[in-house]
C-alpha positions in Angstrom: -13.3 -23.4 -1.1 -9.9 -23.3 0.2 -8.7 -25.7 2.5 -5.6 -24.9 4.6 -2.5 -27.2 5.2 -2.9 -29.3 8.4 0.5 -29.4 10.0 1.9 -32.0 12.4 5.0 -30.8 13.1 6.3 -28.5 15.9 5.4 -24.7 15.2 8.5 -22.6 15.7 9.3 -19.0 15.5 6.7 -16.6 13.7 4.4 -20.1 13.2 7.2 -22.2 10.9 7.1 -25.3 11.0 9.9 -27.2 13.2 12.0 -30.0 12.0 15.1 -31.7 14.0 18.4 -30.0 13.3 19.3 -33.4 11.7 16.9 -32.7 8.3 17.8 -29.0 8.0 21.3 -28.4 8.8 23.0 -28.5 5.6 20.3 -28.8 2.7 22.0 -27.3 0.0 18.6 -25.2 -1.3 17.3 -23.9 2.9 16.2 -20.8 3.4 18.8 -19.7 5.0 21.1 -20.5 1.9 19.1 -18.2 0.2 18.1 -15.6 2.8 21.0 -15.4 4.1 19.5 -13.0 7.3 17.6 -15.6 8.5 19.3 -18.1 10.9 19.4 -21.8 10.1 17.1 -22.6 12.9 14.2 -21.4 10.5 15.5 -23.1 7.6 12.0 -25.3 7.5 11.5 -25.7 4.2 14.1 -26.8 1.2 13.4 -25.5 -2.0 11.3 -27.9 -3.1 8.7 -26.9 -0.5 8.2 -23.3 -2.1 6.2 -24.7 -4.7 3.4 -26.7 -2.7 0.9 -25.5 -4.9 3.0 -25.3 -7.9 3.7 -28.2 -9.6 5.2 -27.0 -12.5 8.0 -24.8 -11.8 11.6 -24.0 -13.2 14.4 -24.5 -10.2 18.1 -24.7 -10.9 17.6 -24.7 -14.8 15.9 -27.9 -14.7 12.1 -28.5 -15.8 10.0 -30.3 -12.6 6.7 -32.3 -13.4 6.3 -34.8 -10.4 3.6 -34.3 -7.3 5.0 -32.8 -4.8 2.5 -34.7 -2.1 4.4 -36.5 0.1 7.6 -35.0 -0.2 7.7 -33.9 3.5 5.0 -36.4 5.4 6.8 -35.4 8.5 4.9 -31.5 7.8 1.9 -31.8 5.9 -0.9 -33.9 5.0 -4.4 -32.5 2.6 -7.5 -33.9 3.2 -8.1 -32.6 -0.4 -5.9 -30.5 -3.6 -6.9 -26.6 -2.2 -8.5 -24.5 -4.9 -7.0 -21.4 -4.2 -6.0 -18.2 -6.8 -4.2 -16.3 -4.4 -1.1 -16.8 -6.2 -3.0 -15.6 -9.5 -2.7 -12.0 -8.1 -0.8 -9.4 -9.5 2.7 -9.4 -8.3 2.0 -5.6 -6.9 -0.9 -6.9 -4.8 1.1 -9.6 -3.9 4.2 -6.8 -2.9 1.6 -4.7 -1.3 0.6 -7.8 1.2 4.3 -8.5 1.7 5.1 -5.1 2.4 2.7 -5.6 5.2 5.0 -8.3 7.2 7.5 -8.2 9.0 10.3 -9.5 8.6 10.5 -13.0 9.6 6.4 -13.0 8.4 7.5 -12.3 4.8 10.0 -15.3 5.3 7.3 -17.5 6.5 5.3 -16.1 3.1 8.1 -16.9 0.5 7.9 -20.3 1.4 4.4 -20.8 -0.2 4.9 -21.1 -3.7 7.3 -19.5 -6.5 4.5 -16.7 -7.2 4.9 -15.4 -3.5 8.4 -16.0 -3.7 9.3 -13.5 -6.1 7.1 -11.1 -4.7 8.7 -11.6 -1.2 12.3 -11.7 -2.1 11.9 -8.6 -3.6 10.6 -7.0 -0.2 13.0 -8.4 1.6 16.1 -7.2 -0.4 14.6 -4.1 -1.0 15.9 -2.1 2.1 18.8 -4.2 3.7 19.7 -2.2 7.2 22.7 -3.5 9.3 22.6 -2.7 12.8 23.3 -4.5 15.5 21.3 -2.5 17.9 18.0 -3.0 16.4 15.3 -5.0 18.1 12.0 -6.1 16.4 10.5 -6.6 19.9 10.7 -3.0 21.0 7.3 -1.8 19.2 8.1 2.1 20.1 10.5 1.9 17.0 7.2 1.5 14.4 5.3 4.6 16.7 6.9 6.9 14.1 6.0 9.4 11.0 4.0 7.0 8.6 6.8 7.7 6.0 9.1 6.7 8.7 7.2 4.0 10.0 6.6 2.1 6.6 10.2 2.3 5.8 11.1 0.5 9.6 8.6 -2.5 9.2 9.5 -3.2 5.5 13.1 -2.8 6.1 15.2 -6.3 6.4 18.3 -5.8 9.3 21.2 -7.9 9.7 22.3 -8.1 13.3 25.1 -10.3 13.2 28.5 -10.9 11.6 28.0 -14.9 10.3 24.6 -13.5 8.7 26.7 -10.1 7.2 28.9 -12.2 5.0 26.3 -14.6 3.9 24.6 -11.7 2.3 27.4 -9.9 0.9 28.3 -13.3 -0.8 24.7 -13.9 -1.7 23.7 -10.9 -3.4 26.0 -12.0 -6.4 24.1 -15.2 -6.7 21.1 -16.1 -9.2 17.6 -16.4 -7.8 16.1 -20.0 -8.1 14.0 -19.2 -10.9 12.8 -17.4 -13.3 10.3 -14.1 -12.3 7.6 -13.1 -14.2 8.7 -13.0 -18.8 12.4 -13.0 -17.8 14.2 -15.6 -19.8 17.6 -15.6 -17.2 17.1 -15.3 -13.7 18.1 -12.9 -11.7 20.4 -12.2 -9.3 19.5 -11.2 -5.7 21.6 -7.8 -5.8 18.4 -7.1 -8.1 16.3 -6.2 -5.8 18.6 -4.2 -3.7 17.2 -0.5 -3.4 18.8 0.7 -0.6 21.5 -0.4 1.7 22.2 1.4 5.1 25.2 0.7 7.4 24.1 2.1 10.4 26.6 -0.2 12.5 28.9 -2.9 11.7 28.5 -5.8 14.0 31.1 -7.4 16.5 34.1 -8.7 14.5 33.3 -7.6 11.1 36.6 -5.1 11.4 38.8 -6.7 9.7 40.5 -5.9 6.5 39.6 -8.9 4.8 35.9 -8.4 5.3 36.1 -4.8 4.3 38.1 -5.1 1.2 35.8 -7.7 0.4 32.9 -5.6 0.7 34.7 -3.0 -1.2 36.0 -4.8 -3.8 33.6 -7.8 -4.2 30.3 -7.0 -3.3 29.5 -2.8 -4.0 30.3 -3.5 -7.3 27.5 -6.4 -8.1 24.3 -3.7 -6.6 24.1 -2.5 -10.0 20.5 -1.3 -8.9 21.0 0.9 -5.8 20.1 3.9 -5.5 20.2 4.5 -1.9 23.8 3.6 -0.3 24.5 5.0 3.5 27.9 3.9 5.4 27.6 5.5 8.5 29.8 3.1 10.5 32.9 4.7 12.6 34.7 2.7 10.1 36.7 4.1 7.2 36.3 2.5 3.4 39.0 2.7 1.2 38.2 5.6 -1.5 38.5 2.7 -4.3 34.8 2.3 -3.5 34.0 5.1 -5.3 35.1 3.8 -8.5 33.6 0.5 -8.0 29.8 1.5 -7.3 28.3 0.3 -10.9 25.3 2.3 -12.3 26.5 5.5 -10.7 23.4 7.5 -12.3 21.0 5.5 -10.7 22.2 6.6 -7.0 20.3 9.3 -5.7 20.9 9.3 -1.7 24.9 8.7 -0.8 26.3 8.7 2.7 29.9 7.8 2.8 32.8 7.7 5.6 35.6 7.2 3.6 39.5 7.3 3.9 40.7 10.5 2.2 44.1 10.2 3.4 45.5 8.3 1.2 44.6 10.8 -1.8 47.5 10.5 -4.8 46.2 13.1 -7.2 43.0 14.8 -8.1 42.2 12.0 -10.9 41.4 9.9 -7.5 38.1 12.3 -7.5 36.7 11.4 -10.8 34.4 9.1 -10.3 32.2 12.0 -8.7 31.8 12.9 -11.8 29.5 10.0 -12.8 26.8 10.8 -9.8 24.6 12.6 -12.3 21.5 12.2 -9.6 22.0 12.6 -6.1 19.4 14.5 -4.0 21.2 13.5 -0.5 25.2 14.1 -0.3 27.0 13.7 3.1 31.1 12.8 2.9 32.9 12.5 6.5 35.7 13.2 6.9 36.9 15.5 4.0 40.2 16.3 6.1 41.1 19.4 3.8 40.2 22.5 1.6 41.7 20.4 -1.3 39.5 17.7 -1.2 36.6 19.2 -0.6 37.4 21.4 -4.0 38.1 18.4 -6.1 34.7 16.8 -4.7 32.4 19.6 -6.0 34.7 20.3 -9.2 34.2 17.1 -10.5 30.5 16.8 -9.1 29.4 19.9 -11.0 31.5 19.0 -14.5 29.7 15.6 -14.4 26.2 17.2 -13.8 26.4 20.1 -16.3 27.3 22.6 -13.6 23.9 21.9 -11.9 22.9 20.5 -8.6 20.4 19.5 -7.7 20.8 18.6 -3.8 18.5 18.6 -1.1 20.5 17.7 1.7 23.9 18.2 1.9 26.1 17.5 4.8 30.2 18.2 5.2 32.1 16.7 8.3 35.9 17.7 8.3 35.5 15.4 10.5 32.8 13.8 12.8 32.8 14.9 16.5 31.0 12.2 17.7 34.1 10.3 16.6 37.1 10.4 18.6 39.3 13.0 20.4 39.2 16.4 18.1 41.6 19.2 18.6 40.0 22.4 17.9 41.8 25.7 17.6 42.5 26.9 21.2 40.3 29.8 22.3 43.0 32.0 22.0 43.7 32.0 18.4 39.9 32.7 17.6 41.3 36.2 17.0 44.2 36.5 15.1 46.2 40.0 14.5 48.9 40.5 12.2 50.8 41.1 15.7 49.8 38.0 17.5 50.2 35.9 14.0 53.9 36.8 13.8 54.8 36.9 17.5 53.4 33.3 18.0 54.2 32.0 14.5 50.5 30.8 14.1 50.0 29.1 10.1 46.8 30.0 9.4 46.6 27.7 6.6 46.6 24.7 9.0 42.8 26.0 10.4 41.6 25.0 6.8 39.6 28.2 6.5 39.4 28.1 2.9 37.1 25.1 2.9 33.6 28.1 2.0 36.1 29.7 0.0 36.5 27.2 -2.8 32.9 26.3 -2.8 32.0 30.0 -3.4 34.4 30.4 -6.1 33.2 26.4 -7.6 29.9 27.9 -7.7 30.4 31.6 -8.9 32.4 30.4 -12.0 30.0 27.7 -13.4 27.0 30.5 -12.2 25.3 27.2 -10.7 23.6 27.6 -7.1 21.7 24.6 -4.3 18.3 26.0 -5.0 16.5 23.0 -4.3 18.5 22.5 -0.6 16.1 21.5 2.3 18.9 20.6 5.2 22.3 21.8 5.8 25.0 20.5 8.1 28.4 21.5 9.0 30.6 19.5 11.2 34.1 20.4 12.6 35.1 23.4 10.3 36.4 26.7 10.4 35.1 29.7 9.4 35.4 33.7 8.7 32.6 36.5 8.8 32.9 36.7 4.8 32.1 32.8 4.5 28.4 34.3 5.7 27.9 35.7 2.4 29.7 33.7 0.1 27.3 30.6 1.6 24.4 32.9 0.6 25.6 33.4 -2.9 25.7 29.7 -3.9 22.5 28.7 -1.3 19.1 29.4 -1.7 19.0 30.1 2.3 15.4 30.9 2.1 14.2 27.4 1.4 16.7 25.7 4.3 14.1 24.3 7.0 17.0 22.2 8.9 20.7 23.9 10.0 23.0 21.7 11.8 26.3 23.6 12.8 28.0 21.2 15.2 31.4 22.1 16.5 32.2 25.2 14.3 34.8 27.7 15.3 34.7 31.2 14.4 38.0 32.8 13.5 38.6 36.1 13.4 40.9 38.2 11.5 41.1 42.1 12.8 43.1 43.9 10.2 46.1 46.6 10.3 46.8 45.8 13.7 50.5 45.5 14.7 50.8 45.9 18.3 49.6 43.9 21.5 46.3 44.9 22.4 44.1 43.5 25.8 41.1 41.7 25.3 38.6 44.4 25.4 40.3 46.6 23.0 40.5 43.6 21.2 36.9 42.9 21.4 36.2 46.4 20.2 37.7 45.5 16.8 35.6 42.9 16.0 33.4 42.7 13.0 29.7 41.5 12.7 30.2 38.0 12.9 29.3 34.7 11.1 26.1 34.3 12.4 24.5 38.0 12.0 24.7 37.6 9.0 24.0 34.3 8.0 20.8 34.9 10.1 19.4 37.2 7.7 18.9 34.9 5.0 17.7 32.0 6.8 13.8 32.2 6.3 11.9 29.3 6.7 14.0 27.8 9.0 12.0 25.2 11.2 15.0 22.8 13.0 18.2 24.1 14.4 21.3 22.6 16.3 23.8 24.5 16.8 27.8 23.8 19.1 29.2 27.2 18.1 32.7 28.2 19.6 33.9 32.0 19.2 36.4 34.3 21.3 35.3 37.6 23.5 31.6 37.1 22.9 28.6 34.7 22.1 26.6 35.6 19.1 24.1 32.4 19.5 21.5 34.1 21.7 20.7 36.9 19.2 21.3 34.6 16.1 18.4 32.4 18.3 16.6 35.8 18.5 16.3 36.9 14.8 14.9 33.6 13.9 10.9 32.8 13.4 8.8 30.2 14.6 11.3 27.5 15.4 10.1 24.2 16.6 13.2 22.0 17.2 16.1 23.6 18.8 19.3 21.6 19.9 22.1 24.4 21.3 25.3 24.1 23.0 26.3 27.2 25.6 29.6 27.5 25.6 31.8 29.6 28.0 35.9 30.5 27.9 37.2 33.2 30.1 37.3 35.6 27.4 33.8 35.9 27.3 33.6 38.6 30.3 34.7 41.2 27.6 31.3 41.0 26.7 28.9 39.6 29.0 29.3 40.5 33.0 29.4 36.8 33.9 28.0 33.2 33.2 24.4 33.8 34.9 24.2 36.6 32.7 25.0 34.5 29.6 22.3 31.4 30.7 20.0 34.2 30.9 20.5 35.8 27.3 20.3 32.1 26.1 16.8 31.6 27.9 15.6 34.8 26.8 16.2 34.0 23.1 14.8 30.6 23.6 11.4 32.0 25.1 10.5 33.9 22.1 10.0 30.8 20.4 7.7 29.7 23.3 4.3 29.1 21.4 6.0 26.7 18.6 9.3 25.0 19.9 8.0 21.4 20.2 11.5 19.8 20.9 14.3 21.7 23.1 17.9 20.3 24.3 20.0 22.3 26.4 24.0 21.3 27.3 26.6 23.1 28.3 30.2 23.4 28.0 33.6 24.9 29.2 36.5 25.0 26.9 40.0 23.8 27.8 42.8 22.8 26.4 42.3 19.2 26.6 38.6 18.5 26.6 35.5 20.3 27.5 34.0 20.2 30.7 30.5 20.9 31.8 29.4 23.5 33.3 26.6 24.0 35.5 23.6 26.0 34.9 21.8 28.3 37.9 18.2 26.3 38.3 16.3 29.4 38.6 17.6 30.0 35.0 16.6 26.3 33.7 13.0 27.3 35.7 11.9 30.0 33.4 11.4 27.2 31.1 8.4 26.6 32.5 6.9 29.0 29.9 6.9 26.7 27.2 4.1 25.0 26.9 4.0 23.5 24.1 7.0 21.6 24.5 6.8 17.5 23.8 10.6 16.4 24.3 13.1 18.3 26.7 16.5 17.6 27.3 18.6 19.0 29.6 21.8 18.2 32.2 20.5 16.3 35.1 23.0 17.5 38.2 22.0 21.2 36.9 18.0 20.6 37.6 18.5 18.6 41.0 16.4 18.8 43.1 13.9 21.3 41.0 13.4 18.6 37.6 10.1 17.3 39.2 8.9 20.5 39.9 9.8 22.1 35.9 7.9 18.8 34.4 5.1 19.7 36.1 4.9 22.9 34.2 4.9 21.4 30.8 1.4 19.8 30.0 2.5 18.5 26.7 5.6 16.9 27.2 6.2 13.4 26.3 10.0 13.0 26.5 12.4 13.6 29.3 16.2 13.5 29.5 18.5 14.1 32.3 21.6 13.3 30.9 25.0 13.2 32.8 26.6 11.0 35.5 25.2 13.1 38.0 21.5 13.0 37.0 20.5 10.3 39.6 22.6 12.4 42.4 25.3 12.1 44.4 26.6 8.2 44.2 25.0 6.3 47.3 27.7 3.9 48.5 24.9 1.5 49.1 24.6 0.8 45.5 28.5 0.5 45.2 28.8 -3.2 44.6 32.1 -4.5 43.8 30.4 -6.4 40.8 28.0 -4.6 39.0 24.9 -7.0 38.6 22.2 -6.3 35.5 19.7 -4.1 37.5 22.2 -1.9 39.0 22.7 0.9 37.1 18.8 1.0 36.8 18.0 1.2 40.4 20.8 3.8 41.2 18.6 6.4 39.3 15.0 4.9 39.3 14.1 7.3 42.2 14.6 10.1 39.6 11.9 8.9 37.5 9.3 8.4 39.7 9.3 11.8 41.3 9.2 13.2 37.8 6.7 10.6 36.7 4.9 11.3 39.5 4.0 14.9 38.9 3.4 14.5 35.4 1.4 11.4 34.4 1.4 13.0 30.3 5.3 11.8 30.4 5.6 8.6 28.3 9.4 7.9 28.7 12.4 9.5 31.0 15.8 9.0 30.3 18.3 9.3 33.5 22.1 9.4 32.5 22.3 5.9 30.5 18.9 4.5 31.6 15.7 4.7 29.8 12.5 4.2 31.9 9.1 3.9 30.4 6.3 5.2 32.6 3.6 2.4 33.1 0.9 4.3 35.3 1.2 6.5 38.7 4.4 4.9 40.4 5.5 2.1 37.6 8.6 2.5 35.6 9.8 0.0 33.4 13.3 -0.3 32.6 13.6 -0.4 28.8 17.1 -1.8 26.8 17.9 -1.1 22.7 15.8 2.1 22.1 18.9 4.3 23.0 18.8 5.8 18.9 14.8 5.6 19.1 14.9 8.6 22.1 18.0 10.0 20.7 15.7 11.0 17.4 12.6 11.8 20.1 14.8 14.5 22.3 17.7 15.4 20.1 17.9 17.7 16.4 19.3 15.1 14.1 19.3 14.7 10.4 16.2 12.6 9.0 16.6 12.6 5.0 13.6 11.1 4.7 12.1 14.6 5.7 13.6 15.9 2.7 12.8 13.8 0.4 9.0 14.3 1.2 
């Protein structure tokens, strides 16, 4: 029979054991010395302690035989020796049950003995995620996909910058002991499967700490095979050449610094990524490097890949100010091109091109891609096609094409022509014709900006059975060539996005005017935004707050099904009430300027689980409770908006 450890000592977070700062501050075997994620107010045990019921251990290359009873009085005391086998069981029972923790739990597990201490280290290095953000007391994050969810309890996340360089220095190190027949022991970079920068925290910008990550640490994970950098944060493109094990990587996510490109021989270690299923490189810059990405990716993989998801950003437009091509070089003429001196080779537009003609010479094509996005490029009608030829279209389920400009390039045309004879010489389009191949598409979002006339809502149209939709309207002046003004446009969009009535789970709805400077937003007619009423099947809906005042209560109450509300904008709560002007703004402000909001929504749909007003999320207790809610800002970004999940792919 088993008899449990009586303790005596002060229980402390996620039940550990609590000693005075004075006997755990700077043992040089704690946990936190070795788990480096864990703060030193949990280090509760030295080393010694992860072997009470192992008193025959090797720690530190040196052979133990003594009792271990009575090395901490000040913890433990045993009425008896416990007869327990736990620690018998095979180390894939024992992962399962740490798999099963969370994350300070599976700490509070390693510290039993060495058996569960080499089944628990590996859990907890397995899937290291930095972020900031992240909050292990908001349970909504675990109300997710069970693929998703099982990845988001067993992950391990690093919040803050002291406990970032810990691990980076501690990956290199050797594990206490030997695991399982091993003669060496290893190190913790071992057990590293996947690493994921979602966010870097609050100081961890300098150039020290990044060249020592890219110099120092990526080259010691010798057994990663999932690496995302997702940070706003450039690396150097060194890091490229110092990931070891290249082979192994399958899922690669990198914003790196191509500026600083010498030659093409600064692209070959794409050659040695002979498995990736996930590619997505921000920000490319240029047609060039784009080219020498691919040419040395398909020479090092036999001129086969074999992608699922593939992503290109030019650059990332969540990052930053972009300049865009003006509106009124969307339609170049031989004419206009010489009489304005317009280099058409600074638009990039051969960035399709030298895919197509990568692909068409090694006779290779993506037949295995399940997600496509495109960020912050420009493209021609004939780019349509040539995607076709080296994509199996048919088998895409998610399109992302976020700010892509159309340019078109009328031809024999040597004299100034107005707008609508202008807009009479247009050709089919991008989107026509890309629309025909696309399938089985399932999940679109979509910021598309063209001259004279808006090709989204029959591209919309021609699709089947959507059931996510994220789109962008977006209006220039030009536009009347074609439409007879902007109600008329908000109405083709709605009409497009009806058809898809019966399955489109998931709809967000913005809005914008081009200028020269920035893009403004642009209200939409309410008795458009009403017709959405129709769709009941939607779950998540967002849309621009100041556009559906006062009518939002009255729309919710049409959808049965829907879970997820956003009214985003500065003008969802209404016009500013000078009552709530304070000179200093105190925590609960921003909260009760817009609360009203979501309790008249709330209040004539009770289905509604969460509402999100401008920056403020509210979760809906019961008939005229709403709970302010803090850190699930990316949580309800996923819920409302059409992002990229890889995991889907990889299903």
């Amino acid at each position: 029979m088993y008899t449990p450890y009586c303790l005596t000592a002060p229980v402390g977070h996620a039940g550990a054991p609590y000693r005075e700062s004075s006997e755990r501050s700077r043992e040089p075997h704690s946990v936190s010395s070795i788990l480096p994620f864990v703060s030193s107010g949990r280090d509760i045990l030295t080393a010694q302690g992860l072997a009470l019921q192992d008193n025959h251990y090797t720690y530190g290359g040196s052979r133990r035989t003594e009792s271990l009873e009575g090395t901490s009085p000040t913890l433990f005391s045993r009425s008896q020796r416990p007869q327990s086998y736990i620690d018998k069981l095979p180390f894939e029972v024992r992962f399962h049950i740490a798999n099963r923790l969370s994350q300070y739990d599976a700490v509070s597990l390693l510290r039993v003995n060495k058996a569960f201490f080499a089944s628990t280290v590996a859990r907890l290095y397995h899937t290291v995620i930095v972020n900031p953000s992240f909050s292990h007391f908001n349970e909504e994050v675990f109300e997710q996909d069970e693929a998703t969810t099982v990845d988001v309890y067993t992950s391990t996340f690093v919040k803050l910058r002291y406990s970032l360089k810990h691990f980076l220095k501690t990956i290199g190190q050797e594990i206490p002991f030997t695991v399982g027949q091993e003669a060496t022991r290893p190190h913790y970079s071992t057990f590293i499967n996947e690493l994921r920068f979602v966010e870097l925290p609050d100081g961890f910008y300098t150039p020290f700490d990044l060249n020592f990550f890219t110099f120092m640490s990526v080259k010691k994970l010798d057994h990663i095979t999932r690496f995302y950098w997702e940070s706003e944060k450039e690396l150097q493109l060194e890091i490229l050449s110092r990931i070891p094990n290249k082979h192994r990587l399958m899922e690669l996510s990198l914003n790196v610094d191509f500026k600083r490109v010498a030659s093409p021989s600064d692209f070959t270690p794409f050659r040695e990524f002979t498995n990736l299923h996930v590619l997505s490189i921000e920000p490319f810059l240029n047609a060039f490097n784009l080219f020498q990405i691919f040419k040395n990716l398909l020479e090092g993989n036999n001129d086969f890949l074999n992608l699922r998801v593939l992503r290109l950003a030019r650059f990332n437009s969540n990052h930053g100010f972009l300049k865009n091509p003006a509106t009124q070089v969307l339609v170049l003429t031989n004419y206009i091109i010489e009489h304005d001196r317009i280099k058409i080779s600074e638009f990039e537009l051969n960035c399709i091109l030298n895919l197509f003609i990568l692909f068409s010479a090694a006779e290779s094509q993506l037949n295995e891609l399940k997600m496509l996005s495109l960020d912050s490029m420009v493209i021609t009608t004939a780019d349509a096609q040539r995607m076709a030829s080296f994509i199996n279209l048919k088998g895409v389920e998610f399109l992302e094409l976020k700010n892509i400009s159309e340019i078109q390039l009328p031809e024999d045309i040597d004299s100034p022509l107005s707008l609508n004879e202008l807009y009479t010489k247009l050709d089919t389009g991008f989107l026509r014709t890309f629309g025909k191949h696309l399938k089985g598409l399932k999940k679109l979002s979509i910021d598309y900006r063209e001259s004279l006339r808006d090709s989204i809502p029959a591209f919309i149209h021609s699709l089947d059975g959507l059931e996510e939709l994220d789109v962008t309207i977006r209006w220039n002046v030009t536009k009347l060539c074609s439409v007879a003004s902007w109600k008329h446009l908000c109405h083709h969009y709605i009409k497009a996005i009806l058809k898809h009535s019966s399955t489109l789970k998931k709809l967000s709805l913005d809005t914008k005017e081009d200028s020269v400077f920035s893009d403004f937003h642009k209200l939409i007619f309410p008795e458009c935004l009403m017709e959405l009423s129709q769709m009941k099947s939607l779950e998540a809906l967002r849309l621009h707050g100041y556009s559906l005042q006062p009518c939002a209560p009255a729309l919710a109450s049409t959808l049965p099904n829907l879970n997820y509300f956003e009214l985003f904008g500065s003008g969802a709560g209404g016009a500013p009430h000078m009552a709530l002007q304070v000179v200093h703004d105190g925590v609960l402000d921003d909260w009760l300027r817009v609360q009203h909001v979501a309790l008249a929504i709330s209040a004539e749909n009770r289905r509604i689980r969460f509402i999100k007003v401008d920056k403020c999320i509210f979760e809906i207790k019961g008939p005229g409770v709403v709970v302010p809610r803090d850190g699930l800002e990316s949580w309800f970004a996923f819920k409302v908006r059409v992002m990229l999940n890889t995991k889907d792919a990889m299903e």
